[in-house]
C-alpha positions as CSV (number, residue, x, y, z in Angstrom):
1,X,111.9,103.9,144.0
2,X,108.7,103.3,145.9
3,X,107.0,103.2,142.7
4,X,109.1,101.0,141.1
5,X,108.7,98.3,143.6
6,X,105.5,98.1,143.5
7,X,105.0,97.9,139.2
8,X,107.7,95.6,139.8
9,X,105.2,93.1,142.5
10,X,102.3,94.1,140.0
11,X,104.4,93.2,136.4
12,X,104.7,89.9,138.2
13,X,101.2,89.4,139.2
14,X,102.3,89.1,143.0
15,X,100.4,90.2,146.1
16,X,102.0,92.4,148.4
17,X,101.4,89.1,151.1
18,X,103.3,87.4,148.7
19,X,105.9,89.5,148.4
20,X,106.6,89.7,152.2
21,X,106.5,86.3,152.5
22,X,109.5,86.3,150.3
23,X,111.2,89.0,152.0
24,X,110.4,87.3,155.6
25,X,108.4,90.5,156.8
26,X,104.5,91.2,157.5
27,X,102.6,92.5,154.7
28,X,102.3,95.8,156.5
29,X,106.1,96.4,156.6
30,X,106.2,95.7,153.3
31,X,103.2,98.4,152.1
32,X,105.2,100.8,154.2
33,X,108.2,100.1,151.7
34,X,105.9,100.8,148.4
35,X,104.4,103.5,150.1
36,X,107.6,105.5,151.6
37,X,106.5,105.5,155.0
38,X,109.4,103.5,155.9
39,X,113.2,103.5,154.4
40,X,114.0,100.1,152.5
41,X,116.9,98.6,154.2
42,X,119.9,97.4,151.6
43,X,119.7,93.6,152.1
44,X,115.7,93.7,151.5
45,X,117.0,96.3,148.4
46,X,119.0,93.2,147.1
47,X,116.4,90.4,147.9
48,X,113.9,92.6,145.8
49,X,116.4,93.2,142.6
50,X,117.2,89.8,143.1
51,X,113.8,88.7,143.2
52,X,112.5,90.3,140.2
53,X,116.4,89.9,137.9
54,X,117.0,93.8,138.0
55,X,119.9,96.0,139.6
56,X,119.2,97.5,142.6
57,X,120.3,100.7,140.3
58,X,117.1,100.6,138.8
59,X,115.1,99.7,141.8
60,X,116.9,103.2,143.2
61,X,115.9,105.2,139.9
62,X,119.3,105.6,139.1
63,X,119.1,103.7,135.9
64,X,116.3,103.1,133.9
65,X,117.7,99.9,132.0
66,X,115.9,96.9,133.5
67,X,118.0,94.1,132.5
68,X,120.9,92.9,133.8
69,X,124.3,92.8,132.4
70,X,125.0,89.0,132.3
């Protein structure tokens, strides 16, 4: 999962400053997250699949289908 977020941040050419900004937390919090020091909480889990248009399924590993169903 931890990996996924960040080649997620990095496929969309994003800093991980930018990426908290999005999320409202520091940039600190938010390497914690891509690094594992920290457990991702389940509404920043949505804002990041809704971010980047993929299911929080795949952001989880469970899945390795990026799209959507729409």
């Amino acid at each position: 999962m931890y990996k996924r977020i960040r080649d997620l941040r990095e496929d969309a050419d994003m800093t991980q400053v930018q990426i908290a900004k999005i999320l409202n937390c520091s940039q600190r919090v938010y390497s914690n997250y891509e690094r594992g020091d920290i457990d991702i909480p389940t509404e920043i889990l949505i804002k990041l699949a809704n971010f980047h248009d993929v299911s929080v399924d795949y952001i989880l590993g469970r899945t390795n289908k990026r799209e959507l169903n729409k």
